[in-house]
N, C-alpha and C positions, 0 to 999 in steps of 0.2 A: 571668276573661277579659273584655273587654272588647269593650261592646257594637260594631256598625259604622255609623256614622254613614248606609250607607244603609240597613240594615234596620231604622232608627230613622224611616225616613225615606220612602221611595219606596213599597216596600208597604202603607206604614199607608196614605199619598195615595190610595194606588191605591184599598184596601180600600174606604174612606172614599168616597172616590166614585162607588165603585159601587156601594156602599148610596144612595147620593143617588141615581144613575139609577135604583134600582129605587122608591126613593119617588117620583119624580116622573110614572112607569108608575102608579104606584096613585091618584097627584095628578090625573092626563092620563081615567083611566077615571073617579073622582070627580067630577069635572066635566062629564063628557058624558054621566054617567047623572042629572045634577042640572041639566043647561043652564046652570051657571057657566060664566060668560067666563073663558078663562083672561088674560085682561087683569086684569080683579078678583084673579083669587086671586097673580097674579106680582106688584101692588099693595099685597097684604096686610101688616101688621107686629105685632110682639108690642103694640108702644109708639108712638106718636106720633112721639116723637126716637130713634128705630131705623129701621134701614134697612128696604125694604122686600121681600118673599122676591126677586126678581128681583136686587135687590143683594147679598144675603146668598148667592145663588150665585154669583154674576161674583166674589164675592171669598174663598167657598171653592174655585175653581177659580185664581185670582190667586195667593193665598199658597201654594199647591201648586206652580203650573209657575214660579212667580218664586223660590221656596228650591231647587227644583233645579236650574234655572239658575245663578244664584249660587252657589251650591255644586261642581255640574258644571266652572263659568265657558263654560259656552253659554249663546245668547240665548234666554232663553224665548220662546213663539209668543206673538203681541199674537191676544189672543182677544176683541177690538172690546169694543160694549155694546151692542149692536144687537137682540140678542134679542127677541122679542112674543111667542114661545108658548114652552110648556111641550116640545115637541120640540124646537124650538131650545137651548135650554137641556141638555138630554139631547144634543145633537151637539156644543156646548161642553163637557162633561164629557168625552164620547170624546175630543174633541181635545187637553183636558189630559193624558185618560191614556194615549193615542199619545205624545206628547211624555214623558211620567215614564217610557214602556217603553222607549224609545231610549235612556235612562241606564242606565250599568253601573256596577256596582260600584266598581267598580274606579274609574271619572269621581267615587264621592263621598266612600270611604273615604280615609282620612286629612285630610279636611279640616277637621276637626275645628280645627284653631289658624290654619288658612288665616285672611286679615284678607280682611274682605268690608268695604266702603264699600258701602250703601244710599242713596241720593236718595229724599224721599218726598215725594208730590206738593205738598206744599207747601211745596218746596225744601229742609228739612233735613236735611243730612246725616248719617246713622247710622252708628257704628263695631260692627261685632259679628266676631268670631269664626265658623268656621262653624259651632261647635258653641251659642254665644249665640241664632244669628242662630236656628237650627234647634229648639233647646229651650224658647229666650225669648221668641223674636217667632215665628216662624214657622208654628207646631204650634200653640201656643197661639189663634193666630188663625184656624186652620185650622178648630179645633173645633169655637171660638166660633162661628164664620158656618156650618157645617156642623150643629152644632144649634141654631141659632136658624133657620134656614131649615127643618130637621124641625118642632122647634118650631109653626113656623108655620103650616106644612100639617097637622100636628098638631090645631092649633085650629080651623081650617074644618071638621072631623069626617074628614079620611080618616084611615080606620082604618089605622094603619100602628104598629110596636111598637119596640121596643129591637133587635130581629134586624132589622129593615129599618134601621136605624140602624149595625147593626154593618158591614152588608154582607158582600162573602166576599174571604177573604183570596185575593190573585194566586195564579194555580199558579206 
């Protein structure tokens, strides 16, 4: 039987970030029991030519509401970049997963061979599929910025594990 392009899809998002809201809860008490600015630690990065965690969320939250969009064919929400703290960032997450609960089923199933046209910000045009767009670009980049942003909190010492990484699956 054949999987459904949204339970390949909107739950893991979901899942996935709200294992992020609960790291950034343990990021948020981390830093106020340590007098870290959370300026410094949303400044932070694995690497030099890596984003730095403030980015690494705007674009695990990005690659989330912009594949169900596409997918859906609704406009996903523009969730700015305006962000300075660590609770901002935590009201960005709820606001993507407000937006990924509003999708049904039924909005992502079968679109699997749907033709999605991507623009990307430095005007080129990308041809995927929705199940290309979902398996090859989407998910995969979802990850990436979703653990490179643990990652990175990671390495300033909050104590956070693989279970605050998994997060908990939507009911």
């Amino acid at each position: 039987m054949p999987v459904s392009m949204y339970s390949v899809s909107i739950p893991v998002f979901m899942q996935h970030l709200n294992g992020l809201s609960g790291v950034l809860d343990k990021a948020i008490a981390w830093a106020a029991a340590r007098k870290v600015g959370e300026a410094d630690l949303l400044g932070m990065r694995l690497s030099p030519d890596m984003f730095t965690l403030a980015r690494q969320i705007r674009a695990t939250t990005d690659h989330a509401v912009n594949c169900a969009g596409m997918l859906a064919g609704k406009e996903a929400p523009k969730l700015g970049s305006e962000e300075t703290t660590l609770a901002q960032f935590k009201e960005r997450i709820a606001k993507a997963i407000a937006f990924l609960k509003s999708i049904s089923p039924s909005e992502i199933d079968g679109t699997d061979a749907k033709e999605i046209k991507f623009t990307a910000p430095n005007g080129n045009v990308m041809n995927f599929t929705g199940q290309s767009l979902l398996l090859g670009r989407s998910l995969p980049n979802f990850y990436f910025h979703a653990t490179t942003a643990y990652a990175i909190i990671r390495q300033c010492g909050v104590e956070i594990g693989k279970r605050d990484f998994m997060g908990t699956p939507p009911a």
